[in-house]
FIZALUM-506245 format. One record per residue (C-alpha): x, y, z; residue in three letters; residue number from 1. Coordinates in Angstrom, 2 decimals, padded with zeros to 5 digits, m for minus. Layout:
BEGIN
ATOM       x       y       z code pos
ATOM       X       Y       Z  ALA NUM
...
! end
This chain:
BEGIN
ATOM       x       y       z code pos
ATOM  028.59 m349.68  056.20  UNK   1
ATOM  026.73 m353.35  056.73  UNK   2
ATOM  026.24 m354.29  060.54  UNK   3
ATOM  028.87 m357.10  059.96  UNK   4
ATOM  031.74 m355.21  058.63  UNK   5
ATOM  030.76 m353.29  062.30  UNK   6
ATOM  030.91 m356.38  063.88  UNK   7
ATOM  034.28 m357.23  061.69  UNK   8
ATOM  036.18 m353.72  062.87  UNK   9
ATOM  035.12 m354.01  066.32  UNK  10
ATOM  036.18 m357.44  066.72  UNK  11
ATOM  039.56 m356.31  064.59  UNK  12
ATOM  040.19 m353.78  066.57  UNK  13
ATOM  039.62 m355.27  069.90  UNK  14
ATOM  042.41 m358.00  068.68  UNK  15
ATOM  044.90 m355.50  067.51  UNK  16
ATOM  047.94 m355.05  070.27  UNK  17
ATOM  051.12 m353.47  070.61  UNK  18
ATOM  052.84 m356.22  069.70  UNK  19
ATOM  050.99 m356.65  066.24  UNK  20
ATOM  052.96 m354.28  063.74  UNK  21
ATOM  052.58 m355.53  060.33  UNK  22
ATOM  048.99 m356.51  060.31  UNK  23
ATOM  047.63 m359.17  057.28  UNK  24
ATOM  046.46 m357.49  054.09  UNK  25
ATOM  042.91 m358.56  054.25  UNK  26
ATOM  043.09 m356.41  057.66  UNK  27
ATOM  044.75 m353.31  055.99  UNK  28
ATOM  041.10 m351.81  054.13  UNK  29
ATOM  039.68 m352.43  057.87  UNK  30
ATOM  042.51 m350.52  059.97  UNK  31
ATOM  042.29 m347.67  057.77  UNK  32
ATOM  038.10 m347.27  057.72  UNK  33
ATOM  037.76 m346.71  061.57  UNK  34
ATOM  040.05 m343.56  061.21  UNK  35
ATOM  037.94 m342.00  058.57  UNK  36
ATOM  034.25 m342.62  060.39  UNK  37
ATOM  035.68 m340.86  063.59  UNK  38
ATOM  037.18 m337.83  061.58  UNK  39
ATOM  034.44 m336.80  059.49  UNK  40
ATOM  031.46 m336.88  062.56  UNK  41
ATOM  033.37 m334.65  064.67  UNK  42
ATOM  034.35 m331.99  061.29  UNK  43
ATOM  030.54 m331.89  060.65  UNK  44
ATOM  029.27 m330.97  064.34  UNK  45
ATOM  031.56 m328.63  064.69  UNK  46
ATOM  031.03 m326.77  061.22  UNK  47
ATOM  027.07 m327.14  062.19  UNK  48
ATOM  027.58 m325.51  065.32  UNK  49
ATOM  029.82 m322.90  063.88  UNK  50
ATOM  026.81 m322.09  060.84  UNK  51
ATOM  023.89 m322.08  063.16  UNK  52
ATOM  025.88 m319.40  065.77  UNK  53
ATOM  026.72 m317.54  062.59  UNK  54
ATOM  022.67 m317.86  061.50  UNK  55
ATOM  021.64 m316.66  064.98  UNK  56
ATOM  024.57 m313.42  064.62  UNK  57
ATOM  023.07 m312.58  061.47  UNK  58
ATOM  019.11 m313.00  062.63  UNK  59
ATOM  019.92 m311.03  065.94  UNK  60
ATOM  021.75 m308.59  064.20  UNK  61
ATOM  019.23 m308.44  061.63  UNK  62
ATOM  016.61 m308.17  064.25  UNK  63
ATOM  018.16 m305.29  066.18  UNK  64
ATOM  019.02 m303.44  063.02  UNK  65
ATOM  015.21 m303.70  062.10  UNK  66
ATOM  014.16 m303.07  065.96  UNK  67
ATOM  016.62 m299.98  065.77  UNK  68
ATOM  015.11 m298.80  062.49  UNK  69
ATOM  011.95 m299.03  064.15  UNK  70
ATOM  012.34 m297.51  067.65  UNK  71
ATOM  014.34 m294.79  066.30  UNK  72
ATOM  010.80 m293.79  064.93  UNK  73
ATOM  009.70 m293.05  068.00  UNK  74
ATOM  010.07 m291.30  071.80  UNK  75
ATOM  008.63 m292.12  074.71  UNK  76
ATOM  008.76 m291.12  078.39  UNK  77
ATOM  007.09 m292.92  081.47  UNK  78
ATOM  007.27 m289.04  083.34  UNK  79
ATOM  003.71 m288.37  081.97  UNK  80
ATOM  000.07 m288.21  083.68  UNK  81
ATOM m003.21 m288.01  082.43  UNK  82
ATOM m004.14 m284.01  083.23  UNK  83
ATOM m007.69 m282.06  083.17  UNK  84
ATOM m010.46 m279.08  084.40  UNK  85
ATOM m010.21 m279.38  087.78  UNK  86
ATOM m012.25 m276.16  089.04  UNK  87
ATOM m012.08 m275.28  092.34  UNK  88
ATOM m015.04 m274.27  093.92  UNK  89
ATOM m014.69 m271.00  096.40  UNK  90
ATOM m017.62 m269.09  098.34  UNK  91
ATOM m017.41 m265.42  097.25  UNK  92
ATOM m019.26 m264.47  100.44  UNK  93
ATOM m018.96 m265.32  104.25  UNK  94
ATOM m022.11 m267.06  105.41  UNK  95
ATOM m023.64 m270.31  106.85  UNK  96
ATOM m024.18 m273.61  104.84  UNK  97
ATOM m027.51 m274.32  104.62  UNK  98
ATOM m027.92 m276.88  102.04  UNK  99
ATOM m025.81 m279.08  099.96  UNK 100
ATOM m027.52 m281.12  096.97  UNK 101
ATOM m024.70 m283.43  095.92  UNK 102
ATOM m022.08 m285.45  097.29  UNK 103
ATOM m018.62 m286.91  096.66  UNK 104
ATOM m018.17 m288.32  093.42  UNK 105
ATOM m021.25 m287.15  092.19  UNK 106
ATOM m021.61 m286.26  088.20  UNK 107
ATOM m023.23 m282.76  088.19  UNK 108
ATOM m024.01 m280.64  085.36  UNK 109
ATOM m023.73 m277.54  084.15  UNK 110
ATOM m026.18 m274.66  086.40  UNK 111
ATOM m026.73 m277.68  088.77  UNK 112
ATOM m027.26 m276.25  092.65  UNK 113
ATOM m023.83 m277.36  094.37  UNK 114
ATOM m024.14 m275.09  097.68  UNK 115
ATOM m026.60 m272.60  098.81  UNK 116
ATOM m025.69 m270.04  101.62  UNK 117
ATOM m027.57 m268.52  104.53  UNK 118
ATOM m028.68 m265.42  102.79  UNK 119
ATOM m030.49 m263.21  105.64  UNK 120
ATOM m027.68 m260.87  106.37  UNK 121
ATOM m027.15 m259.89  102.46  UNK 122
ATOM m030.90 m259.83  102.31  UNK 123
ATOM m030.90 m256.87  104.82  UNK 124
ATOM m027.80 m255.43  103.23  UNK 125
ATOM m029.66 m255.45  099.83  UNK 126
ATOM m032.96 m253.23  101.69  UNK 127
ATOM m030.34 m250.80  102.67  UNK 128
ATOM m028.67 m250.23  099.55  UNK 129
ATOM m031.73 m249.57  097.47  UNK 130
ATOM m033.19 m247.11  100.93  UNK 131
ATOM m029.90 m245.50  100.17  UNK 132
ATOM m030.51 m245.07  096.26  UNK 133
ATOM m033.69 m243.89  097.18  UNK 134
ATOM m032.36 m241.46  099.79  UNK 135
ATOM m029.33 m240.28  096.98  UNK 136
ATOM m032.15 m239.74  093.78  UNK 137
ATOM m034.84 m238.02  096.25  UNK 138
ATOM m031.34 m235.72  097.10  UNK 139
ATOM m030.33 m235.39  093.30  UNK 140
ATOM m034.49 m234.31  092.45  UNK 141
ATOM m033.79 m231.92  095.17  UNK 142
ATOM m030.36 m230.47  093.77  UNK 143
ATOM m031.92 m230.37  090.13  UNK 144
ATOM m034.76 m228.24  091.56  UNK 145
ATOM m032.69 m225.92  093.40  UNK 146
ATOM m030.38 m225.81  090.43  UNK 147
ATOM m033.49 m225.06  087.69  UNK 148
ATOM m034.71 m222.51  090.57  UNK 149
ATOM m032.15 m220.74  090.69  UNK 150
ATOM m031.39 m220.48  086.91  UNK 151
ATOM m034.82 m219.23  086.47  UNK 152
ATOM m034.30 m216.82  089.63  UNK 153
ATOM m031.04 m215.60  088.52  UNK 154
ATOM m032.66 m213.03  085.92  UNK 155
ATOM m034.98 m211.55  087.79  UNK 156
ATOM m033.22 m211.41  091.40  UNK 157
ATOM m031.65 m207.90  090.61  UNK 158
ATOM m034.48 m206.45  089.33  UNK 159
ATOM m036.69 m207.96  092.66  UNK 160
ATOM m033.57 m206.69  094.90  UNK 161
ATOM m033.79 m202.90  093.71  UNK 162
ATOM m037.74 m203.48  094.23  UNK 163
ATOM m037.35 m204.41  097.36  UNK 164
ATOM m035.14 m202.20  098.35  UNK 165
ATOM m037.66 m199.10  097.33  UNK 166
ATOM m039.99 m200.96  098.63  UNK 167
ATOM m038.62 m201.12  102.21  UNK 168
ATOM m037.83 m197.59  101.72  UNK 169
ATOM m041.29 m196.81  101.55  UNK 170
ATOM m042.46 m199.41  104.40  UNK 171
ATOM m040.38 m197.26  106.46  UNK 172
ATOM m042.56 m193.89  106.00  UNK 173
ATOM m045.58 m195.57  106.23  UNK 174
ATOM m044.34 m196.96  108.95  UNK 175
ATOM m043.82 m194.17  110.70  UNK 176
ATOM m047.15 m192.59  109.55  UNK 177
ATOM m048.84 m195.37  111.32  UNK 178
ATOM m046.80 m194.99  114.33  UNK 179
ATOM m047.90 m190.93  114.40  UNK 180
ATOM m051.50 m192.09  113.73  UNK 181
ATOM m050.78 m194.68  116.94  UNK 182
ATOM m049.95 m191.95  118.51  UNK 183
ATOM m053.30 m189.87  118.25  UNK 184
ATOM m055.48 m192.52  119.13  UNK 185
ATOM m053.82 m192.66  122.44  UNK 186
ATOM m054.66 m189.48  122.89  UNK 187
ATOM m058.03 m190.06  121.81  UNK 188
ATOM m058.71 m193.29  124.14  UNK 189
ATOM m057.60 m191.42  127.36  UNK 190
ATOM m059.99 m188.53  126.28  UNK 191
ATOM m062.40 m191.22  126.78  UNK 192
ATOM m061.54 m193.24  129.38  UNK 193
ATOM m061.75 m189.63  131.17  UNK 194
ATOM m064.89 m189.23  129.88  UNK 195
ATOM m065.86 m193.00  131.21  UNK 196
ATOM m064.65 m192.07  134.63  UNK 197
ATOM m066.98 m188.96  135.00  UNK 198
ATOM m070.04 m191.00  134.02  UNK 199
ATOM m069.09 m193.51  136.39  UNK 200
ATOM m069.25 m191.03  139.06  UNK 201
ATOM m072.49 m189.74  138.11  UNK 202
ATOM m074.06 m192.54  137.94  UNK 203
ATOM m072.37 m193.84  141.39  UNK 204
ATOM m073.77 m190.66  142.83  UNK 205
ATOM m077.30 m191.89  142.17  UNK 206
ATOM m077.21 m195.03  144.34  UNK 207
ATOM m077.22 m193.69  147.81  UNK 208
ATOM m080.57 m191.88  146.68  UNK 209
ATOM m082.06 m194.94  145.37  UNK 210
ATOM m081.12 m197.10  148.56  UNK 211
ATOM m082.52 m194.12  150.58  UNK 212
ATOM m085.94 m194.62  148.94  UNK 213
ATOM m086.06 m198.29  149.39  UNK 214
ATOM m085.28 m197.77  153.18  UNK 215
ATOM m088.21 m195.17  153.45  UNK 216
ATOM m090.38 m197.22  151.19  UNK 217
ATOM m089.89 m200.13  153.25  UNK 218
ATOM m090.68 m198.66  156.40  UNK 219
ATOM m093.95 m197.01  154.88  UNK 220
ATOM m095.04 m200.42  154.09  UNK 221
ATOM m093.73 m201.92  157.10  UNK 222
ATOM m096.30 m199.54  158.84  UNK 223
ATOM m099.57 m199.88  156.41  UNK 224
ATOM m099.01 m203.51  156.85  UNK 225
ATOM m099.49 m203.11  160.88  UNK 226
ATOM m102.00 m200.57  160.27  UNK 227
ATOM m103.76 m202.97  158.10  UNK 228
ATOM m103.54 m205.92  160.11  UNK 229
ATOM m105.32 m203.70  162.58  UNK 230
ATOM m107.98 m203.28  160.16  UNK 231
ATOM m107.45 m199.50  160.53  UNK 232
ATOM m106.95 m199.28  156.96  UNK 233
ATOM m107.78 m200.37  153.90  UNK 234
ATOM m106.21 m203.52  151.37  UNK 235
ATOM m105.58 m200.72  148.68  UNK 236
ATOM m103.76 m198.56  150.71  UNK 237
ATOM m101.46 m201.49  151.41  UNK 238
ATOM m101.11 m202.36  148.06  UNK 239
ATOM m100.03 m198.69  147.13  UNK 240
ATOM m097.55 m199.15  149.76  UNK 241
ATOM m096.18 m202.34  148.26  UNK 242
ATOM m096.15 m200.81  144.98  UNK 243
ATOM m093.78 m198.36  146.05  UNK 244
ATOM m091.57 m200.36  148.08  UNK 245
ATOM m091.35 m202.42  144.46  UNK 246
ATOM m090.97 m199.01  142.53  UNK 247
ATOM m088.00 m198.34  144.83  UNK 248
ATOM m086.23 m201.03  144.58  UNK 249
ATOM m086.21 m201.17  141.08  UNK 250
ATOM m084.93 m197.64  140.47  UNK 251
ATOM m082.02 m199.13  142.90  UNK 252
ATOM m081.54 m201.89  141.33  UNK 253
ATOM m081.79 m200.03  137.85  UNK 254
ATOM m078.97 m197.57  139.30  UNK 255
ATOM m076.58 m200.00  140.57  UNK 256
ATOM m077.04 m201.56  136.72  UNK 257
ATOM m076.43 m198.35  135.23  UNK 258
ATOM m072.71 m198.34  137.81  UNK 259
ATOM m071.80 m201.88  137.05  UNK 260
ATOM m072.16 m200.58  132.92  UNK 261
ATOM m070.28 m197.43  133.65  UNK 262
ATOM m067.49 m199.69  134.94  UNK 263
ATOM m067.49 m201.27  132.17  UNK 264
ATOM m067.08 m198.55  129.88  UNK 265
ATOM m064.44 m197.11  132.25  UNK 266
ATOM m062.34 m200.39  131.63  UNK 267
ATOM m062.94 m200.48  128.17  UNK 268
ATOM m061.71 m197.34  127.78  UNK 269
ATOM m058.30 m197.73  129.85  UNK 270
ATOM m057.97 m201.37  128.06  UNK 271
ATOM m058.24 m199.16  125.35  UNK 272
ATOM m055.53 m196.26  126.13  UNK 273
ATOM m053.62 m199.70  127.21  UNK 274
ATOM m054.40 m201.23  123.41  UNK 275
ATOM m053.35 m197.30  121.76  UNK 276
ATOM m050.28 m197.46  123.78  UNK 277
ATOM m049.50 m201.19  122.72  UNK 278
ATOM m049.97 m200.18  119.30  UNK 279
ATOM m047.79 m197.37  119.54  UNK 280
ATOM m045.24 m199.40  120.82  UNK 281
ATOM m045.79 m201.98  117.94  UNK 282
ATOM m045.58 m199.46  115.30  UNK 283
ATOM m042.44 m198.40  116.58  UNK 284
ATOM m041.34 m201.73  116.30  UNK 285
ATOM m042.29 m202.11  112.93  UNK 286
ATOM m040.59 m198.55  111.94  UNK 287
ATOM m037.68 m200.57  113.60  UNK 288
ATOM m038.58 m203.79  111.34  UNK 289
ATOM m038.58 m202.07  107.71  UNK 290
ATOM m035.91 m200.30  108.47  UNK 291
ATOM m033.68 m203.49  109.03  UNK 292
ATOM m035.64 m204.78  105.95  UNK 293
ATOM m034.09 m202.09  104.30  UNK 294
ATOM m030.73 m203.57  105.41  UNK 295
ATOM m031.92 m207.06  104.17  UNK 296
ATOM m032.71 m205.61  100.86  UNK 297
ATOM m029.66 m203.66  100.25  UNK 298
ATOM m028.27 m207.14  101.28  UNK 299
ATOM m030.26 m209.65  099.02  UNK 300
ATOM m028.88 m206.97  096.19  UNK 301
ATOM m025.68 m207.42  096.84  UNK 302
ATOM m025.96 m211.59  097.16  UNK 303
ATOM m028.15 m211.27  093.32  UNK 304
ATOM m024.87 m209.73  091.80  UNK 305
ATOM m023.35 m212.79  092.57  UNK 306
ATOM m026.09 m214.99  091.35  UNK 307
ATOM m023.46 m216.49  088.24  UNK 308
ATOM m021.80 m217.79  091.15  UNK 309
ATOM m024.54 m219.41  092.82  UNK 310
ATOM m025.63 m221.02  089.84  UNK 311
ATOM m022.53 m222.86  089.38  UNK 312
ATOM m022.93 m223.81  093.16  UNK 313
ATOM m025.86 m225.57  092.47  UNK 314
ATOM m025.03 m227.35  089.91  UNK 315
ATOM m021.77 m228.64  091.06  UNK 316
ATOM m024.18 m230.06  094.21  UNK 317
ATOM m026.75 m231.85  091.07  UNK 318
ATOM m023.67 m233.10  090.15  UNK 319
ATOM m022.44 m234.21  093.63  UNK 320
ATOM m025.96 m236.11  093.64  UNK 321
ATOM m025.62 m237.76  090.48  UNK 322
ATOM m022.62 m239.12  091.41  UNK 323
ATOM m024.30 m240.29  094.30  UNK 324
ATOM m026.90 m242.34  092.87  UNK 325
ATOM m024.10 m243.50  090.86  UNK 326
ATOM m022.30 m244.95  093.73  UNK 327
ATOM m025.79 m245.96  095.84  UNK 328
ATOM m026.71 m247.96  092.49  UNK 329
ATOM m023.45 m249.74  092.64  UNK 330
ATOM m023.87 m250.45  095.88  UNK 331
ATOM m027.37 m252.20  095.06  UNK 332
ATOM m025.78 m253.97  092.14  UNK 333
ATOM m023.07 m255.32  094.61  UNK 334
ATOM m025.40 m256.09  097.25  UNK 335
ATOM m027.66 m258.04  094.58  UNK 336
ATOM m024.68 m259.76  092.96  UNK 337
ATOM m023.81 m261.07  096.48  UNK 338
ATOM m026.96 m262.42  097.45  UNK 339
ATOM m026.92 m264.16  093.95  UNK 340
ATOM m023.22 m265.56  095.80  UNK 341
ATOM m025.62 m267.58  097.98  UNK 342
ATOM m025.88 m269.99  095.59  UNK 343
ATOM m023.34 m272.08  094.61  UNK 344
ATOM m023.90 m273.69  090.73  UNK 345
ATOM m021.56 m275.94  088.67  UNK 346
ATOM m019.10 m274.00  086.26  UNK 347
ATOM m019.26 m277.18  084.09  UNK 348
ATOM m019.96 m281.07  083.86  UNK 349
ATOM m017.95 m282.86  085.98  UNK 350
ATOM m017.60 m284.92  089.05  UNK 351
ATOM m017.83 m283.78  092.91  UNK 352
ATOM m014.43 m284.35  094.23  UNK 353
ATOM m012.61 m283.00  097.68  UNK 354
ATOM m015.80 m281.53  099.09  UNK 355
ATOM m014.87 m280.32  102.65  UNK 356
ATOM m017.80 m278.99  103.84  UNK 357
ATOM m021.19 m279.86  105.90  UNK 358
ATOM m023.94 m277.97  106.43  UNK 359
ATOM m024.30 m275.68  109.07  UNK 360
ATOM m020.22 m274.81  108.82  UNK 361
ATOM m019.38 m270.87  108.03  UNK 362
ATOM m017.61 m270.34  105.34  UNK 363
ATOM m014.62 m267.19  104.35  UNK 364
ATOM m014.36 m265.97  100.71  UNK 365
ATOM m012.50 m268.20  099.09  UNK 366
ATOM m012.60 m271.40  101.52  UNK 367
ATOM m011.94 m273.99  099.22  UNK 368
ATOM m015.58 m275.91  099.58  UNK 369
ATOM m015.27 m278.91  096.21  UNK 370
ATOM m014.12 m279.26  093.00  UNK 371
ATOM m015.48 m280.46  089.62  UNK 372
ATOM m013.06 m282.08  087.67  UNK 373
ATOM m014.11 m282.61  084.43  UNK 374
ATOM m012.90 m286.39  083.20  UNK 375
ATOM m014.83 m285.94  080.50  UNK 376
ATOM m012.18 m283.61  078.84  UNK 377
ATOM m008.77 m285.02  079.01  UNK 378
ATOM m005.04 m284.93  078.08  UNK 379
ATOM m001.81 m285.91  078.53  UNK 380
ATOM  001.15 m283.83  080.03  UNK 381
ATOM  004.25 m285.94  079.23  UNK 382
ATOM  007.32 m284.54  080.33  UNK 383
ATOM  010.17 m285.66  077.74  UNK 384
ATOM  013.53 m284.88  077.89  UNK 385
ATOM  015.00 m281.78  076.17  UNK 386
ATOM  016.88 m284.31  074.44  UNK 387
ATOM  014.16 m286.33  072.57  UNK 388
ATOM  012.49 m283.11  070.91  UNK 389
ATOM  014.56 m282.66  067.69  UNK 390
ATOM  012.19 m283.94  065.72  UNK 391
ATOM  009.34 m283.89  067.98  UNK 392
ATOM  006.57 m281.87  065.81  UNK 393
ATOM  003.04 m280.56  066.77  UNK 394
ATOM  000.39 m283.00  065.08  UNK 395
ATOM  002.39 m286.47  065.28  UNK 396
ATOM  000.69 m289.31  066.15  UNK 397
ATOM  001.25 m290.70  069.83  UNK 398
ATOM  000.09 m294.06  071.00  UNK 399
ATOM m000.64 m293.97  074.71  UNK 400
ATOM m000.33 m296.53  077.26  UNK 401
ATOM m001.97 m296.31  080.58  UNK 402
ATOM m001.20 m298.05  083.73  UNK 403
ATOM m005.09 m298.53  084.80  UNK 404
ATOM m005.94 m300.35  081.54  UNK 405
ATOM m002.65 m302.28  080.13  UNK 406
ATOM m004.89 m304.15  077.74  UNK 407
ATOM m005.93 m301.08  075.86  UNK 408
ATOM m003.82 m298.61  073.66  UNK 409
ATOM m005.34 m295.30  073.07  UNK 410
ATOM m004.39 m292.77  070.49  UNK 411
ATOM m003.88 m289.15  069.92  UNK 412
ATOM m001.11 m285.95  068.91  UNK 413
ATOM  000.34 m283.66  070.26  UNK 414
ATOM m000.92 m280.49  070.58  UNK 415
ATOM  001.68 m278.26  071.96  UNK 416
ATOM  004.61 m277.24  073.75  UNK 417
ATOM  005.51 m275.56  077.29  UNK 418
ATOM  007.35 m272.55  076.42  UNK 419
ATOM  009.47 m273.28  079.34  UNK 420
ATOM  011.13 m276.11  081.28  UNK 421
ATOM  009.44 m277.85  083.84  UNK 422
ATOM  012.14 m276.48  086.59  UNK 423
ATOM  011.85 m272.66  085.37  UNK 424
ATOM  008.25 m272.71  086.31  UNK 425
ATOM  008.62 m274.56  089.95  UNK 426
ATOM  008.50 m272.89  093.07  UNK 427
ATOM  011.91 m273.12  093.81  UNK 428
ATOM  013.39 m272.62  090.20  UNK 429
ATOM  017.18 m273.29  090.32  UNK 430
ATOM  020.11 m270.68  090.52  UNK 431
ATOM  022.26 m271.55  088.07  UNK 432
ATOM  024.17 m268.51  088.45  UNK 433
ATOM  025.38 m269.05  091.72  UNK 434
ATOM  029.13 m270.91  091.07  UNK 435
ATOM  027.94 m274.52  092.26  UNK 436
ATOM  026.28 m275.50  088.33  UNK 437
ATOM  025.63 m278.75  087.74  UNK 438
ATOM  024.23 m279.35  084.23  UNK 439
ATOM  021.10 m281.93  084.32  UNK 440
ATOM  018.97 m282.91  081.52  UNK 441
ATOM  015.40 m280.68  081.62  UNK 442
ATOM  012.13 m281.69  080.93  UNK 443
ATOM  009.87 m280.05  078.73  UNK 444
ATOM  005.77 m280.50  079.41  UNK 445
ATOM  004.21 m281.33  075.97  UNK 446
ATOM  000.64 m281.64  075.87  UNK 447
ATOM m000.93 m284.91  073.86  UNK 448
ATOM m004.95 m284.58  072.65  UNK 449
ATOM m006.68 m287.80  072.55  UNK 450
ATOM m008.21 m288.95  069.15  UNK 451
ATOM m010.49 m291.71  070.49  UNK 452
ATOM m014.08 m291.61  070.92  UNK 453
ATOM m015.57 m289.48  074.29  UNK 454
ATOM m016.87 m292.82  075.99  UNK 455
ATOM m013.36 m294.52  075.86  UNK 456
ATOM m011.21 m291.13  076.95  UNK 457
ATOM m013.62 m290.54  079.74  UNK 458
ATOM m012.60 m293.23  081.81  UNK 459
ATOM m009.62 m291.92  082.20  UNK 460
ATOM m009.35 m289.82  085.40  UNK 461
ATOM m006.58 m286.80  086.01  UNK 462
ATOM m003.26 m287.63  087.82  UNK 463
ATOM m003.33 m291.13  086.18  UNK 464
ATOM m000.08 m292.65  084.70  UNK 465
ATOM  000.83 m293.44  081.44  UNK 466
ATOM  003.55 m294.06  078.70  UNK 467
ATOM  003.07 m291.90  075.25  UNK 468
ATOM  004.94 m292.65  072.13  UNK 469
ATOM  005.63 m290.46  069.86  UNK 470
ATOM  006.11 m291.22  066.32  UNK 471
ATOM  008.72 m288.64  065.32  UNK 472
ATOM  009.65 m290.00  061.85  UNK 473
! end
């Protein structure tokens, strides 16, 4: 329609009143074209409305029947943590820390020093375990010895027992023989210490005549001398004197010799009669001593009959031994294995976390000192409802989501099943048999293997979160 014919019903209408009911003819066409350009706009909108509501039903249904296809592929959880090796580190020994090579956070390898202990006490302990092995083999030699001894004695003891038996028989009469023989030299020695005695007296007799002749001797020269220093007689006749005084005195001193020997034989003969009657005495004694031995012998006999016996004795005490050094090298094995326990190395690669100790600080066995945990070996546990696994398989493909790194998607499967709920294995597991049930919906822990390369998975750190999905169809 032309602007003026606009113009035309606009002005027509504006001039049309209530009072107007049979309009001209040429106004007719015009009264009945505004009713028709009002109708039809408002027909259209609202059909255009009505088709693009019906387009969006049918793309959001659409949509959500795809997204439903879709999701119905998969199951996820947000209950699920990033898990490893965490190895606790524990002193199997009670000393003092002495050293400590790493610290917190540290990456340490495998065999790489972590601790080392004060080892002087174990040291010491070590010394006395292998004196003790020595002291047990030197004691087993010993008991082998005795043992091969006494097998080799066993044989002949009998035979040696009935010898010496005869033999102490006959010890016995010669025994006695001797003591009968002691006997007669007693006799014999106081025969001469008699004899002794009487040539003692003799020869004391012969003193007092000898000591007379000095005393005249001496006064005959005591008497030449005056006469001589008179000049009444002559030098020689002194001299002759002298001689004799000299003569005299030697026979006296010759006698008193011949006393003083006398003596002696007199004492060697009662030391003598004193020695025979010793002897006598002693061979008594020994008559005494062989006949005990005889005893003794009949006794060793009796102790070779049971020689079998003693045999087994001694080799149940070889065996005692052995079992000895058995023991005394354990205890030198255990003694070496704990001084080894003074050094602390790393199980595996891994970082330094929760170290609690410092140096100087005495440790118990099994004071928890550090752990490695070992980020460099990773999974997931997620915990999915009992619900979501009925067509949860091992070896589907999970895409995991973690918290720490929302711009990355990592990848993996699943590697296998808890055979048991999450609850049945906590400390406090529940008592459903106790009247007051309440069912709840269990977890089950599944553990998810990453596929991606070693220097992307090892950034991830136990305990962190994340969301796997599992593609179950």
């Amino acid at each position: 329609m032309s602007n003026e014919n606009k113009d035309i019903d606009k002005e027509s209408s504006a001039n049309i009143g209530p009072e107007i009911k049979d309009p001209p003819v040429e106004d007719q066409p015009v009264e009945i074209e505004p009713d028709e350009p009002i109708e039809k706009p408002k027909n259209g909108k609202r059909r255009r409305f009505i088709y693009i509501g019906a387009g969006v039903l049918l793309i959001l249904a659409i949509v959500g029947g795809v997204y439903w296809l879709y999701a119905r592929q998969f199951e996820s959880t947000d209950d699920a943590f990033v898990d490893g090796d965490i190895i606790q580190i524990n002193p199997n020994v009670s000393a003092h820390v002495v050293k400590i090579p790493v610290r917190s956070n540290q990456f340490v390898h495998t065999g790489e020093l972590l601790v080392e202990l004060d080892d002087s006490d174990l040291q010491v302990k070590l010394q006395q375990a292998k004196a003790q092995l020595e002291t047990a083999k030197s004691q087993r030699d010993q008991a082998k010895a005795n043992a091969s001894l006494t097998v080799k004695t066993t044989s002949a003891s009998k035979t040696q027992a009935l010898s010496n038996v005869q033999t102490a028989r006959s010890n016995v009469d010669q025994t006695k023989a001797a003591a009968g023989a002691k006997q007669t030299q007693i006799q014999q020695t106081q025969a001469a210490a008699r004899t002794a005695q009487a040539s003692l007296a003799q020869t004391r007799a012969q003193v007092p005549q000898a000591e007379s002749n000095v005393r005249l001797a001496e006064v005959e020269y005591n008497r030449r001398l005056a006469l001589f220093n008179k000049g009444d007689i002559s030098r020689e006749s002194l001299d002759q004197a002298l001689n004799a005084l000299q003569t005299s005195r030697s026979q006296l001193d010759a006698a008193q010799k011949l006393v003083i020997a006398a003596q002696s034989r007199v004492d060697e003969a009662n030391a003598a009669v004193l020695t025979a009657n010793e002897n006598y005495k002693q061979s008594l004694a020994q008559v005494d001593l062989t006949q005990s031995q005889v005893g003794e012998s009949q006794g060793r006999l009796a102790d070779a009959n049971a020689a079998p016996e003693r045999v087994d004795v001694t080799q149940s005490q070889v065996e005692v031994a052995e079992a000895g050094v058995v023991a005394a090298e354990a205890a030198v094995a255990q003694a070496e294995l704990n001084l080894s326990y003074t050094k602390i190395y790393a199980p595996g690669d891994g970082f330094v976390t929760r170290k609690t100790i410092e140096e100087g600080q005495l440790v118990q066995v099994g004071t928890p000192l550090m752990a490695i945990s070992q980020s460099d070996d990773v999974w997931v546990v997620a915990n999915f409802k009992e619900t979501q696994l009925e067509n949860m398989q091992i070896g589907q493909p999970v895409d995991v989501y973690v918290d720490a790194f929302p711009n990355e998607s990592f990848h993996g499967k699943v590697e296998s099943f808890q055979a048991g709920t999450g609850s049945r294995f906590s400390v406090l597991p529940s008592e459903n048999a106790t009247g007051n049930y309440v069912k709840v919906v269990q977890r089950v822990p599944i553990k998810i293997v990453f596929d991606d390369a070693p220097d992307k998975v090892k950034r991830l750190v136990p305990g962190m979160s994340v969301e796997p999905r599992v593609k179950v169809r």
